[in-house]
C-alpha positions as CSV (number, residue, x, y, z in Angstrom):
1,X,82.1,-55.4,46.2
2,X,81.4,-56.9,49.6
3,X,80.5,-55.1,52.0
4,X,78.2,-55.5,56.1
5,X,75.0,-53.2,54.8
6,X,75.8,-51.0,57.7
7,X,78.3,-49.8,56.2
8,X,76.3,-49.3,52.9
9,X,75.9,-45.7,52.8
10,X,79.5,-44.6,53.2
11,X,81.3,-43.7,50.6
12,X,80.3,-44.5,47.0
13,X,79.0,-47.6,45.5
14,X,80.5,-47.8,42.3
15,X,83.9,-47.2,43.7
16,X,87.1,-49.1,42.1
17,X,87.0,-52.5,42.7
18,X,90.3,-52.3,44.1
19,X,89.3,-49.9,46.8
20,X,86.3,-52.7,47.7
21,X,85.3,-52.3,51.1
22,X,84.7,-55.8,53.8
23,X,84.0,-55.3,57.2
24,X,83.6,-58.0,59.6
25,X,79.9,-60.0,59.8
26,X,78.0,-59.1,62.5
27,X,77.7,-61.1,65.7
28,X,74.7,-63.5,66.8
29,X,72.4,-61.8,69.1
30,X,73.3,-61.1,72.5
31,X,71.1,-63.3,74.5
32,X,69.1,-62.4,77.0
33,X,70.5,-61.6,80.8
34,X,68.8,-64.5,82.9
35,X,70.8,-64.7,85.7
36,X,70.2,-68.0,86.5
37,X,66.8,-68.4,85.9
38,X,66.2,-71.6,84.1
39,X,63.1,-73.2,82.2
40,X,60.3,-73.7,84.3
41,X,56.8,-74.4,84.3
42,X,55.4,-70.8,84.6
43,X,52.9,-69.0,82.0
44,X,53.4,-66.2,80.8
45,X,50.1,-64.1,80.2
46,X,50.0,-60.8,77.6
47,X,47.0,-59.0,77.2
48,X,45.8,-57.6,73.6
49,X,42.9,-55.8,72.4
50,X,42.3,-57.7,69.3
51,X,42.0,-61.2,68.3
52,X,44.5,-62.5,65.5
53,X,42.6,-62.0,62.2
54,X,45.6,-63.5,59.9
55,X,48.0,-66.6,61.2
56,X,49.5,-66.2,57.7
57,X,52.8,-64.0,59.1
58,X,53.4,-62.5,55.5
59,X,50.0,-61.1,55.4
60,X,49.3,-60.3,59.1
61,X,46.9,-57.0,59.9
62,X,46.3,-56.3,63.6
63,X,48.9,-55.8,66.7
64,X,47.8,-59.5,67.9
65,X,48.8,-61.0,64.5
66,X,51.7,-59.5,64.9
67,X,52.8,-60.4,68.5
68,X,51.7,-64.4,68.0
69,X,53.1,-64.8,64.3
70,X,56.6,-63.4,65.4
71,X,56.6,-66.1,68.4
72,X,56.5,-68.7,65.9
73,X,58.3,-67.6,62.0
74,X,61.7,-65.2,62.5
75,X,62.9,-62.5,61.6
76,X,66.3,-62.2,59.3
77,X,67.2,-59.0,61.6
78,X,66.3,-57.1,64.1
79,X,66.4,-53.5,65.3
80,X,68.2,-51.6,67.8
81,X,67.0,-48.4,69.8
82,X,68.3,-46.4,67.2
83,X,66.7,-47.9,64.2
84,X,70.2,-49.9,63.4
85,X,70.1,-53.5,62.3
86,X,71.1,-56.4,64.4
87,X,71.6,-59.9,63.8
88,X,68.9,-63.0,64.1
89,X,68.4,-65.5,62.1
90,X,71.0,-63.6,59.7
91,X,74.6,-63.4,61.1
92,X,76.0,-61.4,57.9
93,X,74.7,-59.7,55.2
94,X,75.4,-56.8,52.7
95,X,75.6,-56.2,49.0
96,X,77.9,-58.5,46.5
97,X,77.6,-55.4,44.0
98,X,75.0,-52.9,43.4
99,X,72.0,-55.0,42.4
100,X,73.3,-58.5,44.5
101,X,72.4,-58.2,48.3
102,X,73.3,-61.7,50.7
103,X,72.4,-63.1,53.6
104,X,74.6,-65.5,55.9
105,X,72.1,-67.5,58.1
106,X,72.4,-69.8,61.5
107,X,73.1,-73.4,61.3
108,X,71.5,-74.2,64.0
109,X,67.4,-73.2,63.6
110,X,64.9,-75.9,62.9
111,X,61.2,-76.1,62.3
112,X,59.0,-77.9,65.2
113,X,58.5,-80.6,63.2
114,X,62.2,-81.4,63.0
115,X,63.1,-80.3,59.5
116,X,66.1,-77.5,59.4
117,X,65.8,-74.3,58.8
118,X,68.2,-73.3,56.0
119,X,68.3,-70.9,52.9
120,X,65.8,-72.8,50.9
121,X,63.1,-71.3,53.2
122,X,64.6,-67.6,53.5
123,X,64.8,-68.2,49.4
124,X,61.2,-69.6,48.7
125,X,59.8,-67.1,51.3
126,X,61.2,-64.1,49.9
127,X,60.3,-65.5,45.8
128,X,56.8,-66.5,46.8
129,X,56.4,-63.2,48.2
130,X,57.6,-61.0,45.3
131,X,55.6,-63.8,43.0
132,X,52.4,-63.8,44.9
133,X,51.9,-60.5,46.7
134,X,50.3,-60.7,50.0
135,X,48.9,-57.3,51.8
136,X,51.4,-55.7,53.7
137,X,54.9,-54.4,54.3
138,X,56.5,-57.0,53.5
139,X,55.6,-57.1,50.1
140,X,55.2,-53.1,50.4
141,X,59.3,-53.8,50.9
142,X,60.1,-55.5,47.7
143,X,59.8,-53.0,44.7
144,X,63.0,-53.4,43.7
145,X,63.6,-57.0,44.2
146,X,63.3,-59.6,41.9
147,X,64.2,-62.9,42.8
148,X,66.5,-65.2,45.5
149,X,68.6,-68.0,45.4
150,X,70.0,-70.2,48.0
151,X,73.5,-71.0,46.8
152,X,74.4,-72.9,50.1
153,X,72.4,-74.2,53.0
154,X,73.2,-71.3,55.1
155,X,74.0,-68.4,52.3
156,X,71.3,-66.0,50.1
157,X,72.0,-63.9,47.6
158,X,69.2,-61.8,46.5
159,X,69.2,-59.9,42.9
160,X,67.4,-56.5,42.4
161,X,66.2,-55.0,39.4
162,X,68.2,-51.8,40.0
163,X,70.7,-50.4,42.9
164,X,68.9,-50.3,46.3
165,X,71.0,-49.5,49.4
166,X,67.9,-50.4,51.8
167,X,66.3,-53.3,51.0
168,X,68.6,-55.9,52.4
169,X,68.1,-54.6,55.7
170,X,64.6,-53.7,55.3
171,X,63.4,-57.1,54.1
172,X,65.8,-58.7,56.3
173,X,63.9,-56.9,59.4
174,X,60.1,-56.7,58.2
175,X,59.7,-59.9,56.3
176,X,59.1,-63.7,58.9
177,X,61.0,-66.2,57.2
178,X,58.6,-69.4,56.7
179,X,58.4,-73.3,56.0
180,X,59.0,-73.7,53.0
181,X,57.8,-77.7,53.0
182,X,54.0,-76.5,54.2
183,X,53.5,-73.1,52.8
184,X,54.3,-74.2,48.7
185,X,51.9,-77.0,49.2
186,X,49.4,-75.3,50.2
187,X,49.3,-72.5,46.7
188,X,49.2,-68.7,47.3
189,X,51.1,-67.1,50.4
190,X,48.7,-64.4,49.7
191,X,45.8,-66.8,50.3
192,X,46.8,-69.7,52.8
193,X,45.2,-69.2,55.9
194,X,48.0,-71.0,57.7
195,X,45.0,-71.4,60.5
196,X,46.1,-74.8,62.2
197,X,43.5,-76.6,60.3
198,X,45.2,-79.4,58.5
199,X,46.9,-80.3,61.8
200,X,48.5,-77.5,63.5
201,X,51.2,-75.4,63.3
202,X,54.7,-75.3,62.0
203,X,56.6,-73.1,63.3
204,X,60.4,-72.0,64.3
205,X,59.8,-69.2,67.3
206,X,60.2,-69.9,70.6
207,X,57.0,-70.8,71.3
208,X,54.3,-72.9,69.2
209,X,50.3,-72.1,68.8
210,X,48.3,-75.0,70.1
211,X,44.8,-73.5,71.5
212,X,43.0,-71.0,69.8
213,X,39.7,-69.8,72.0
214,X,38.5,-66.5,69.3
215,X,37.4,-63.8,71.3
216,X,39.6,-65.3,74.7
217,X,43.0,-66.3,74.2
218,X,45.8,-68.2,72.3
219,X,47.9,-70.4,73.9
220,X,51.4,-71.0,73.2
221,X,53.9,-73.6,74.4
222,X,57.6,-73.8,74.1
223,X,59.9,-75.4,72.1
224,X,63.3,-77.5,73.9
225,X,65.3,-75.9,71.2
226,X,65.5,-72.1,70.6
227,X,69.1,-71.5,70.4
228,X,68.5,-67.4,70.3
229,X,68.2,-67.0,74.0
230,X,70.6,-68.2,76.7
231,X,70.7,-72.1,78.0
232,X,69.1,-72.6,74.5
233,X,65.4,-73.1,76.1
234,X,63.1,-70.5,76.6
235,X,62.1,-69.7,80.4
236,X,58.0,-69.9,80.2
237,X,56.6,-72.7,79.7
238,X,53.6,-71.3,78.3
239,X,52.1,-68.2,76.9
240,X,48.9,-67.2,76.9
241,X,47.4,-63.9,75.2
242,X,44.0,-62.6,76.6
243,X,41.9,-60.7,74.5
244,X,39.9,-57.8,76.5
245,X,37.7,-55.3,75.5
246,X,40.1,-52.5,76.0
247,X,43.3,-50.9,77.6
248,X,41.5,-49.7,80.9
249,X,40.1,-53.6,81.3
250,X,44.1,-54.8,80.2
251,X,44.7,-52.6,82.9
252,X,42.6,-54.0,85.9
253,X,43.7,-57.7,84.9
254,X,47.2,-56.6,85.1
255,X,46.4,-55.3,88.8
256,X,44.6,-58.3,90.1
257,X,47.2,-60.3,88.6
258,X,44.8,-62.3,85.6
259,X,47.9,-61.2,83.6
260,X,51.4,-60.7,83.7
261,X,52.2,-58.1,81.1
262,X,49.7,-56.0,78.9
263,X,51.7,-56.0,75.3
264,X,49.5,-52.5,73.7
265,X,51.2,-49.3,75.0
266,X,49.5,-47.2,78.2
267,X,47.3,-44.4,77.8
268,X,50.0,-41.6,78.6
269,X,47.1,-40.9,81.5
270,X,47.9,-44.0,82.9
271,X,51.5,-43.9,83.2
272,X,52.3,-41.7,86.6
273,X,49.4,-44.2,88.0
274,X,51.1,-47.4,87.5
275,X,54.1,-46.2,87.9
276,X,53.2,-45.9,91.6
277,X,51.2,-49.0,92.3
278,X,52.9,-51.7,94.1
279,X,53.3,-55.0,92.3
280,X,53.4,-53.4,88.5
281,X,56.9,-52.2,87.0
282,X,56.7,-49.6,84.1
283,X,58.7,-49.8,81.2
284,X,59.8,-46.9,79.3
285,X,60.1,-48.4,75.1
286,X,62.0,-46.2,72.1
287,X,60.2,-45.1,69.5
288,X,60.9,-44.9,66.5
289,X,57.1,-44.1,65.0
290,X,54.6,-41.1,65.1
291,X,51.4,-40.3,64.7
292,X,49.6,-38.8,61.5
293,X,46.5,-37.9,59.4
294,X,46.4,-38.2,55.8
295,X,44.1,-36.5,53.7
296,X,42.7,-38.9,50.6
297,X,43.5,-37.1,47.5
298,X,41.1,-39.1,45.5
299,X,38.2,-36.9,47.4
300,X,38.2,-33.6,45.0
301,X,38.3,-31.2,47.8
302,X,41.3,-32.9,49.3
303,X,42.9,-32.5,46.1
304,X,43.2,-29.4,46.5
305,X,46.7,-28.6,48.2
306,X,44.9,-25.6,49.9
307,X,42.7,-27.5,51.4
308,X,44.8,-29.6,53.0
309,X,47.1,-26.8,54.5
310,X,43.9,-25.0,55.9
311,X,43.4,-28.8,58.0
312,X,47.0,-28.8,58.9
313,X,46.4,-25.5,60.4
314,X,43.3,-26.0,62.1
315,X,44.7,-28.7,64.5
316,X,46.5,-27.8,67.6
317,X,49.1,-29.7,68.0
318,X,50.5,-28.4,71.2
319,X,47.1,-28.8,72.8
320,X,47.1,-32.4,71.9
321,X,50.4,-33.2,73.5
322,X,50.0,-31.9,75.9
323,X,46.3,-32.8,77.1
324,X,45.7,-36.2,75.5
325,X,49.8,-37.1,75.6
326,X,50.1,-35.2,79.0
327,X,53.7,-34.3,77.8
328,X,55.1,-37.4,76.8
329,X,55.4,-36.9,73.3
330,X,57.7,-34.2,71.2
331,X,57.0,-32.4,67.6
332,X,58.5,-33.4,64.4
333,X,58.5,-30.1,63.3
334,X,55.6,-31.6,61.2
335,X,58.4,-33.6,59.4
336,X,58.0,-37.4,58.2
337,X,62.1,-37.4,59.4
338,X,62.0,-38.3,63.2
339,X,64.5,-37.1,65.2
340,X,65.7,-40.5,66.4
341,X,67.1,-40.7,63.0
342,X,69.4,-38.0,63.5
343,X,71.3,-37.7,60.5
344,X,68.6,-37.0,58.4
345,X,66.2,-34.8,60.6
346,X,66.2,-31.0,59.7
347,X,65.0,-29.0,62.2
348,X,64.7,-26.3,59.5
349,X,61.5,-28.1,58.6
350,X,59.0,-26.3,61.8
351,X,55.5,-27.7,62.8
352,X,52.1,-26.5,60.9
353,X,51.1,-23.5,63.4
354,X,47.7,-23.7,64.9
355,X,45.7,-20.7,62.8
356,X,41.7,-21.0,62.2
357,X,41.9,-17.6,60.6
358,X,44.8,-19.1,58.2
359,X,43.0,-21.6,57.6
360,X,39.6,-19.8,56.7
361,X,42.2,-17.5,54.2
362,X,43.2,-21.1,52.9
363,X,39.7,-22.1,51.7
364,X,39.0,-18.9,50.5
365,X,42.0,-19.6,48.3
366,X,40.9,-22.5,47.1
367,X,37.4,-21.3,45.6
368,X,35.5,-21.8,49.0
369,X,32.6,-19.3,50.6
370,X,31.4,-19.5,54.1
371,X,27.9,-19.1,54.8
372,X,26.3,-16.9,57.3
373,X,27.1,-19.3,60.3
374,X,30.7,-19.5,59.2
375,X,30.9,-22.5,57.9
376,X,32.4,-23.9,54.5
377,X,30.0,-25.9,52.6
378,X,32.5,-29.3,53.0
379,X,32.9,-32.3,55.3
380,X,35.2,-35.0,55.8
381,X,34.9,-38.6,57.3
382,X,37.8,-38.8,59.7
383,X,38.7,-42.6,60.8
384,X,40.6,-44.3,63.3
385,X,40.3,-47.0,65.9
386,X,38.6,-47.2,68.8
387,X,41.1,-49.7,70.5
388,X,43.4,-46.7,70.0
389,X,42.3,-44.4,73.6
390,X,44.9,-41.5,72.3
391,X,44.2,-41.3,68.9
392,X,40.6,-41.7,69.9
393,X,40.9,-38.6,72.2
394,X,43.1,-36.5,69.8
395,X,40.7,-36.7,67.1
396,X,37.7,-34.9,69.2
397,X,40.4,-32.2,69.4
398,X,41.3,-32.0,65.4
399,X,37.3,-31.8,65.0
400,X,37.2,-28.8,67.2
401,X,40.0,-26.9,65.5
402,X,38.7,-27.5,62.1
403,X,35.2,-26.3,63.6
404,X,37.2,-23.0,64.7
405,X,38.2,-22.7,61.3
406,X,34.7,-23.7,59.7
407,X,35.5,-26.9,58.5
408,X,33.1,-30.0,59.6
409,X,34.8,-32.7,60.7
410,X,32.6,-36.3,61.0
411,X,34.3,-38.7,63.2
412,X,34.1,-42.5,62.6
413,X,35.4,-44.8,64.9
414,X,35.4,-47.9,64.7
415,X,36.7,-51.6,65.8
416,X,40.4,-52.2,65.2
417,X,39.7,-54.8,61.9
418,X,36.9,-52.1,60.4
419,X,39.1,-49.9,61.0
420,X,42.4,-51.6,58.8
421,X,39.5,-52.8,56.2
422,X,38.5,-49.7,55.3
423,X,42.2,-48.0,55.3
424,X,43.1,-51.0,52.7
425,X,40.0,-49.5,50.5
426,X,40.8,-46.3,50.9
427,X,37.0,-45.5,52.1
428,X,37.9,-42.4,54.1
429,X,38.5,-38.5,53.6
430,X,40.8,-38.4,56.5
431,X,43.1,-41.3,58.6
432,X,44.2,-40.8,61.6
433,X,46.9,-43.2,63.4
434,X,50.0,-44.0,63.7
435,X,52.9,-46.0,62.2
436,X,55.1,-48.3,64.9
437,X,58.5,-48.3,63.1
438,X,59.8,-45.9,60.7
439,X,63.2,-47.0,60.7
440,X,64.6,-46.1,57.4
441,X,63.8,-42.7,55.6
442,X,64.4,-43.8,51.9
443,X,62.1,-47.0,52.6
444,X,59.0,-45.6,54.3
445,X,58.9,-42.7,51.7
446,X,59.1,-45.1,49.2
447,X,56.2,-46.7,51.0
448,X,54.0,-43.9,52.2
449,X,54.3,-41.6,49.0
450,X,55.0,-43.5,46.0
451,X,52.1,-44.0,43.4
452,X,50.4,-47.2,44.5
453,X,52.8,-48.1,47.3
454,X,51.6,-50.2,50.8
455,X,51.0,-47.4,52.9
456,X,50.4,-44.0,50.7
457,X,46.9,-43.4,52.4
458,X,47.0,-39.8,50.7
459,X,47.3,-41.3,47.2
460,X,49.3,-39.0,46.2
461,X,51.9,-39.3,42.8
462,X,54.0,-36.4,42.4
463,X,56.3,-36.5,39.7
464,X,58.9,-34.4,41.6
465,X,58.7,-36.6,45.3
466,X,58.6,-39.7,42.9
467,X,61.9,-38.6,41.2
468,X,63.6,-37.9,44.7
469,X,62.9,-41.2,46.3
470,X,64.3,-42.8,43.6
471,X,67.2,-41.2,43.4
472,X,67.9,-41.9,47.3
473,X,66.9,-45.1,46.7
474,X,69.7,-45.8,44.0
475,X,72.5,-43.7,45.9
476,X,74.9,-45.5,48.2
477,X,76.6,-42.1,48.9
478,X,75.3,-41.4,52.9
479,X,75.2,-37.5,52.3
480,X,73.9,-37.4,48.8
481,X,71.0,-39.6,50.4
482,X,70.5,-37.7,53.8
483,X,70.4,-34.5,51.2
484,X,67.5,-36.1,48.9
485,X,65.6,-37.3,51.8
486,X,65.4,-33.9,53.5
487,X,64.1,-32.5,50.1
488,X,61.5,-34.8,50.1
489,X,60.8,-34.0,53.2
490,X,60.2,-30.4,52.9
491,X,58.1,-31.3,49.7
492,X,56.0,-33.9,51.7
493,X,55.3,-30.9,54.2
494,X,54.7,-28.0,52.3
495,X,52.3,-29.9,50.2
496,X,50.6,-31.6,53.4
497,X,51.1,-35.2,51.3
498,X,51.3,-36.5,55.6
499,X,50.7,-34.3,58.5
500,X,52.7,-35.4,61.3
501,X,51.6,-34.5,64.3
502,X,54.0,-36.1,67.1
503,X,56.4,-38.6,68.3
504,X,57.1,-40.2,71.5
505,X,58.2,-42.7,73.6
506,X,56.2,-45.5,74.8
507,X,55.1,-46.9,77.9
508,X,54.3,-50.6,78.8
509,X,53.7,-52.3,82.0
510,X,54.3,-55.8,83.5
511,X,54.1,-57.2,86.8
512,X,56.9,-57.0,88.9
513,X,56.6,-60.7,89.9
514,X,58.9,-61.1,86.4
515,X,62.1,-59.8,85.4
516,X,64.4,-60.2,82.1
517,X,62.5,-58.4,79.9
518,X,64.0,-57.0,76.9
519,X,63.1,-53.9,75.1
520,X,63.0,-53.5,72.1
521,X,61.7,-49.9,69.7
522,X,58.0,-49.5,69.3
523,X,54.6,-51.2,70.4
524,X,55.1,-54.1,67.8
525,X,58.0,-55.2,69.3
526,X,58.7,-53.5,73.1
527,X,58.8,-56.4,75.5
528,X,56.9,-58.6,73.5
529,X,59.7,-59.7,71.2
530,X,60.8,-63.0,70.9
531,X,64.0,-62.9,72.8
532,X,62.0,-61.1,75.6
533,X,59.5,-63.5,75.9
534,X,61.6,-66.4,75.9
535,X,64.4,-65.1,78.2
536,X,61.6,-63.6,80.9
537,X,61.5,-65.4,84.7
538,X,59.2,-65.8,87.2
539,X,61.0,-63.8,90.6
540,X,61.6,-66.3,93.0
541,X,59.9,-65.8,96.3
């Protein structure tokens, strides 16, 4: 059966062969509006917070690695504003049966050292991830996959060790495709720096690394050839990112004019202000994230189920979007199903409500005594990351409720890196942050809840979640899946495996002396994204 993997969730998989669906391959990417702006000599300059801690794109950690690495290794797909795939270095792809996905790749990419880009790197790239297993969501992605082959210069055809009607879009959008004549060489993709030291870079972006000032900036410069946005050449000559201290600092560069964009989303503070400056546009990006704690279940009091509902009840959520978000954000209903994603959110699923008292009944519950003062004899290390100003003002708040409720609450943060480092070791009692893109429901479950997945920061294995996931994983049937996922769902938030707190909208700004953006969901990607980059003008005076 071939089929475009849009299309994979309608109807049933294992349907007569005669009755085999084929819808028509997908279109290039659009590219972007211009006008007729044409390739200049102009820099572009992004503010970041961080510096880039990995070059290695399969690995990366911070936003920074993030925003550089995608400049220079693509994507097999992209994402639209509602968490649909679109085409980019892939112009097909879909499933050949129920454990055969494909790919259908451009002709007409090449590294910048002149060697083509064909299947053989989407192939080796994929294999040597699954084979060596680098840190990340890529990697997080690939549970089900067992190896690639490139049976033509521009087709892949992926196998899986059982039916998965996710992963070819999911790898296809998390996972940078890379060279596959300088990464083999070198050994491990887990362990090659990829750091520019054995004579620079090889890339197949828009734009190439060539300076690298730690603590300052990294400068990139264009490639001739980038046949993804229109005229085939991108617009900036150069791009620089500047590293500063913090959003407030991004924030005065941005209005003297030392930078042209600031690529980390605005303090929601911050929005009405810019939005009436002269000389700064404000741009309003999809999201398709939210922010969360998780409680680490390997900590014996968080083991405890009642536990955790007593801290999902001592945290005003309202409170916090509305004082720290100043409206801008909406409730899940305490739900890991966003509401962007309609067909799977159930609003029957309603938000933890804010009760010190419950909570208080909660620890009783679980074997707990308060002493004369109030207080329970527990406390919790909460972390998150001081590069983060809302998170870093909605945590204050969660410490106050729990302290309504007599729980202590110990807040640690910390720089950005710390910060990932000690998530990766699981050295915490409580994370708070947020995810960027939570685009498919079957995939980040798998992720964030399976026994020793990428990003399950609660630790938690339940036999029962376990079992649903799987299922949904293996179904190709849309409403059998949207029906297992909203039972996981409702088990995720009775038990308080994640506690949700909110979603919302983003906010970036640039200066209004460019134009041609192109937004795209969430921080990682908002007008920071390749095609947006390349395809943005200087306005002519």
């Amino acid at each position: 059966m071939k089929f475009h993997s849009r299309f994979a969730v309608i109807g049933v998989f294992a349907a007569s062969a005669a009755l085999a669906l084929s819808a028509c391959a997908p279109q290039a990417p659009e590219a972007s509006s211009t006008g007729s702006a044409e390739a200049g000599n102009d820099t572009l300059t992004i503010a970041t917070t961080t510096d880039v801690v990995n070059y290695n794109p399969l690995i990366g950690n911070s936003r920074s690695d993030y925003w550089v690495t995608n400049l220079m290794y693509p994507h097999l797909l992209t994402i639209d504003e509602d968490g649909s795939k679109s085409a980019e270095l892939a112009v097909e792809w879909g499933y050949v049966d129920d454990t055969t996905g494909y790919y259908e790749i451009r002709d007409d990419m090449s590294w910048s050292d002149g060697e083509p880009l064909t299947a053989d790197d989407v192939a080796y790239t994929m294999n040597a991830v699954k084979q060596d297993a680098p840190s990340g969501t890529y990697y997080g992605q690939m549970t089900n996959f067992e190896s690639a082959e490139a049976v033509s210069d521009t087709r892949v055809e992926i196998t899986l060790t059982k039916p998965d009607s996710s992963i070819v879009e999911e790898i296809g959008f998390w996972g940078n495709v890379v060279p596959q004549h300088v990464f083999e060489p070198a050994g491990s993709v887990a362990e090659f720096a990829n750091d520019g030291s054995d004579g620079g870079w090889v890339s197949a972006g828009p734009y190439e690394l060539t300076t690298v000032q730690v603590g300052q900036s990294y400068t990139m410069e264009r490639v001739e050839d980038y046949p993804l946005v229109e005229g085939g050449t991108p617009i900036p000559a150069k791009v620089v990112y500047r590293v500063y201290p913090d959003v407030n600092t991004e924030i005065l560069a941005l209005q003297s004019g030392e930078v042209d964009v600031i690529a980390n989303a605005l303090p929601p503070a911050q929005v009405e202000q810019l939005r009436n400056t002269d000389g700064i546009e404000v741009v309003e990006v999809a999201g398709l994230g939210y922010a969360h704690m998780t409680y680490n279940m390997n900590q014996p009091d968080l083991a405890k189920t009642e536990v955790r509902q007593a801290l999902a009840h001592a945290a005003d959520y309202e409170a916090i979007r509305s004082v720290v978000l100043q409206g801008q954000a909406v409730s899940t209903g305490s739900s890991p199903l966003m509401p962007v994603l309609s067909k799977y959110y159930d609003d029957s699923i309603t938000e933890y409500e804010y009760d010190p008292e419950l909570s208080r009944e909660l620890m009783e519950k679980a074997g707990y005594t308060a002493d004369a003062s109030g207080k329970f004899p527990v406390s919790f290390r909460l972390i998150y990351s001081l590069q983060d100003p809302v998170t870093s003002q909605w945590a204050q708040l969660v410490k106050d409720g729990a302290a309504e409720a007599g729980i202590t609450i110990e807040l640690q943060g910390m720089e950005r890196n710390t910060y990932l480092a000690k998530t990766n070791e699981g050295d915490y009692d409580i994370y708070a942050g947020n995810f960027a893109i939570m685009d498919d429901p079957v995939t980040n479950f798998a992720l964030s809840y399976l026994p020793g997945a990428a990003i399950n920061y609660t630790f938690v294995d339940d036999p029962e979640l376990n079992a649903l996931v799987d299922e949904a994983t293996a179904t190709f049937d849309e409403d059998k899946k949207i029906e297992l996922m909203q039972e996981a769902a409702r088990l995720v938030h009775e038990q308080v495996y994640d506690n949700v707190m909110y979603t919302q909208n983003l906010y970036v700004a640039h200066s209004s002396d460019w134009t041609g953006f192109i937004s795209k969901p969430s921080e990682l990607l908002s007008i920071v994204n390749p095609v947006s980059i390349a395809g943005a003008s200087k306005v002519a005076e």
